[in-house]
Residue, then its C-alpha position, 0 to 999 in steps of 0.5 A: x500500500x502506498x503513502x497518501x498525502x494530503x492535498x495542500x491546496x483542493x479545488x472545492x466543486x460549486x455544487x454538491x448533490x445533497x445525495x452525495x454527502x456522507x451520512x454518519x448513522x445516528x446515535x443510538x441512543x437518540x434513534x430510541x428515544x425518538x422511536x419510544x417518543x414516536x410511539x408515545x405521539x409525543x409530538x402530537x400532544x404537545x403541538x396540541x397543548x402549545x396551540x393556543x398560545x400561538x395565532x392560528x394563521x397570522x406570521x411565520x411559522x415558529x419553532x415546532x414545541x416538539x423541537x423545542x423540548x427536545x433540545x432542552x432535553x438534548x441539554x440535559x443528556x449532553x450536560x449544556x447548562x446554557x442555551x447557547x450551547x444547546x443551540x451549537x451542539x446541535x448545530x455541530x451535530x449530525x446525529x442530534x439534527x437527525x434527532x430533531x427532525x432536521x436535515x443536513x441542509x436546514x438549520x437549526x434554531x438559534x438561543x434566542x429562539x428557545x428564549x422567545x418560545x420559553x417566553x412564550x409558553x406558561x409553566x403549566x405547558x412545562x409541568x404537563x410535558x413533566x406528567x406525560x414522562x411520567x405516563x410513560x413510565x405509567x404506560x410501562x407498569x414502572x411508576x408506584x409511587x405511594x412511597x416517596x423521599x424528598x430532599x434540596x439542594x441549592x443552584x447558583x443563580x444568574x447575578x453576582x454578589x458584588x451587585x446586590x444593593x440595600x433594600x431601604x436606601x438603594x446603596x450598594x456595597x461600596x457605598x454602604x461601607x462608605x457611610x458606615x466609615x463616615x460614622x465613624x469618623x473616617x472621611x475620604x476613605x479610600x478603596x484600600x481603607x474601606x476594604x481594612x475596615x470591611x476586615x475588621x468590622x462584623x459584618x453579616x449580609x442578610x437577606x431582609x436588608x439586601x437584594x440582586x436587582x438583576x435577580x430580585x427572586x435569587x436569595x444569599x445562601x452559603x454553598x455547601x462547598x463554603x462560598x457565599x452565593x445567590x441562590x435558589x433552593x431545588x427540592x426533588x421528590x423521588x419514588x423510593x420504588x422505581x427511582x423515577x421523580x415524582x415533583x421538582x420544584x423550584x424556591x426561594x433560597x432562604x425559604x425553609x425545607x418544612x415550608x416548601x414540603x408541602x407544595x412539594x408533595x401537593x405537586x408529586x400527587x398532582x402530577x400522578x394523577x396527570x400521569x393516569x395513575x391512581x396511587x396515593x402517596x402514603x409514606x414520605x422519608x425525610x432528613x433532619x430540615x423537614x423535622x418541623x412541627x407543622x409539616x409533621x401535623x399536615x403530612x398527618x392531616x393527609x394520611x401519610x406517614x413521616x419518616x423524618x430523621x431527627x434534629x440533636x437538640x439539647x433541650x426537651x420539646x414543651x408541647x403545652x403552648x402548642x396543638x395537641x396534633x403537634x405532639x401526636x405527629x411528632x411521637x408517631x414519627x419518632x416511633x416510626x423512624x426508629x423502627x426497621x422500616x424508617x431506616x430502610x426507608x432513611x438509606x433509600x431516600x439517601x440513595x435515590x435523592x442523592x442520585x438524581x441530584x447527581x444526575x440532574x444538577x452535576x452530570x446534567x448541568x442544572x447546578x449554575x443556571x442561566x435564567x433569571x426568576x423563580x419562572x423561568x429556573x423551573x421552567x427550564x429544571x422542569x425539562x431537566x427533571x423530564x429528561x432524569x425521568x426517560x433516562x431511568x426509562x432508557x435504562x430499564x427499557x434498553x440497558x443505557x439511560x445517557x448517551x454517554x454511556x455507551x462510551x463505557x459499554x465497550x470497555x466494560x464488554x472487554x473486560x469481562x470477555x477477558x475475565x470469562x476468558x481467565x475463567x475458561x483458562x482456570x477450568x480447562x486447565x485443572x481438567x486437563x491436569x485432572x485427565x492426565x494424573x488419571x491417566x499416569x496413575x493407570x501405568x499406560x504412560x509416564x505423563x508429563x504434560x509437555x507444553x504447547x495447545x491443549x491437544x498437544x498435551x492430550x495426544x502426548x499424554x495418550x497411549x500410542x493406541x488410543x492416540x492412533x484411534 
């Protein structure tokens, strides 16, 4: 075979037949999902839900909606936190613009569309699309949900701490440290002085006293990682059953977790019975934030029990200033937490709640979001959420549940066909050495097994009439 070189100067043809261009095969995991949505008239129901948001005849024909949350959903398999990217990943890609239902000539929707069609569309929209996920785990007999664990965390919102101002006077930062330095006596004070005597006063950034206005809905919350951030705070409710999502709902940082818990569970059961199922919820696992008096007597009031974990506290609980369904809720819950069932129940909230906080914020890209508004955050998570549900779909449907996934299947497939292959070796070899010592102990011949394949060592090993035979 000869050396090719490359051509350093090509003189491009003018016209190209679209017939002629090479053609990579889809990815096969966007090829399933697109025939699991196809059987599901996917399209179908959304184009009839997003129909009357749009005029009937009047303008040019927007985004179809069911190329609008696919590429939403094209974010969460790839990991694109922004919409930018979104809209240039599929622009690169063949394989996603088969994916959307674009050919190789037609382009495809820029960031600014998806903003103007979020824009558009209320968040009802969003939450059907989440429940109709859910009727096709419904569809598949993989939804329970009677048993749930809820849990948040916290995402980084679109606005920076240099930027917050005061709420009563309108001040920023610099200026409010100017004043206070006035107070005290310091005129004139420099950038240098004023950051000394940031250094050395007690200061403590409130939410009731300071504000984004870029972001008036993101609140200050420390990260779990130490930093100060503005943020807004997720809470996932997860069926302990199938480990699909139940409710994913969007808050305010600073509102408490016994606050938010019942919107939270209120929108799990909401969207089962969207998804055509007819469970209730009856057990809901908690960590120690939920372990508040009103959410314990609520969840009692509906009939489910709770399993929150409780707090260490250093004092003993006075129950006579407070309703006597406080007292009684909480005693159920201790007794139920400290049985066998509330620690199962503990392990598997830990596990599911944690995974799909995994799934969706780190490996999904929902941790830092783009948007701004309580609005706006979830309608974009709610998407997100939607695509952790196909993706546990995906992986009890056809063994992958990412794109990426298969990148390892592989690897994984080699190094198991080499260990069935060690396993092989190991029992072949003891049975060859197990014929040959019956063979030596029968005084035919002296047997020792010469190296070589394994018939060498058998016909060496035989006697020269049954090697002949």
């Amino acid at each position: 075979m000869a050396l090719g070189r490359r051509k350093r100067q090509r003189q491009s043809e003018l016209w190209v037949p679209t017939a002629e261009l090479p053609r990579a095969a889809g990815h096969p995991f966007y090829e399933k999902l697109n025939r699991l949505l196809a059987e599901a008239r996917f399209d179908e129901f959304v184009e009839e839900l997003c129909q009357p948001y749009y005029a009937e005849r009047l303008g040019r024909p927007g985004i179809p909606p069911g190329v609008y949350f696919r590429m939403l959903l094209v974010g969460y398999f790839e990991g694109l936190d922004s919409q930018r990217g979104i809209a240039w990943r599929c622009a690169d890609s063949n394989s996603l613009k088969t994916f959307l239902g674009y050919s190789l000539t037609e382009a495809t929707p820029e960031h600014s569309s998806l903003t103007r069609v979020r824009q558009r569309l209320p968040e009802s929209v969003h939450e059907q699309v989440f429940a109709f996920v859910l009727s096709l785990a419904q569809s598949k007999k993989l939804l329970k949900g009677k048993t749930v664990g809820v849990d948040a965390t916290l995402l980084e919102a679109n606005a920076a701490m240099k930027s917050i101002v005061r709420r009563d006077t309108g001040d920023d930062y610099k200026q409010y440290l100017r004043r206070l330095a006035e107070e005290e006596g310091i005129n004139d004070a420099g950038d240098d002085e004023l950051r000394k005597f940031d250094q050395r006063r007690k200061k403590r950034v409130s939410n009731k006293d300071w504000r984004s206005p870029s972001d008036p809905d993101a609140r200050i919350m420390k990260l779990k990682d130490g930093r100060t951030h503005l943020a807004y705070k997720a809470e996932h409710a997860v069926d302990l059953d199938s480990g699909l999502l139940l409710a994913a709902t969007i808050h305010a940082g600073d509102r408490s977790d016994g606050d938010s818990l019942v919107d939270t569970l209120i929108a799990a059961q909401v969207n089962l019975i969207w998804a055509g199922s007819s469970a209730e919820l009856r057990e809901v696992a908690l960590d120690k934030g939920y372990h508040a008096n009103a959410a314990l007597a609520q969840c009692e009031a509906w009939g489910i029990r709770t399993y929150a974990a409780e707090k260490n506290e250093a004092y003993r609980r006075r129950w006579t200033d407070k309703p006597a369904a406080y007292k009684r809720s909480f005693c159920n819950n201790r007794r139920r937490v400290r049985g066998r069932r509330g620690k199962k129940l503990q392990k598997l909230r830990s596990e599911y709640c944690e995974r799909s906080f995994a799934h969706v914020c780190e490996t999904g890209g929902a941790r830092r979001s783009w948007l701004r508004g309580l609005v706006a955050v979830g309608k974009r998570y709610l998407i997100q959420a939607a695509g952790y549900n196909l993706g546990v779909l995906m992986r009890q449907l056809f063994g992958v549940g990412t794109p990426r996934s298969l990148q390892g299947r592989s690897a994984a497939f080699g190094a198991a066909f080499l260990r069935a292959l060690g396993g092989l070796q190991c029992a072949f070899g003891g049975f060859w050495r197990l014929l040959c010592g019956r063979l030596a102990r029968l005084a035919i011949l002296p047997i020792t097994p010469p190296p070589g394949t394994a018939a060498g060592v058998i016909t060496a090993a035989l006697p020269p009439r049954l090697a002949a035979a």
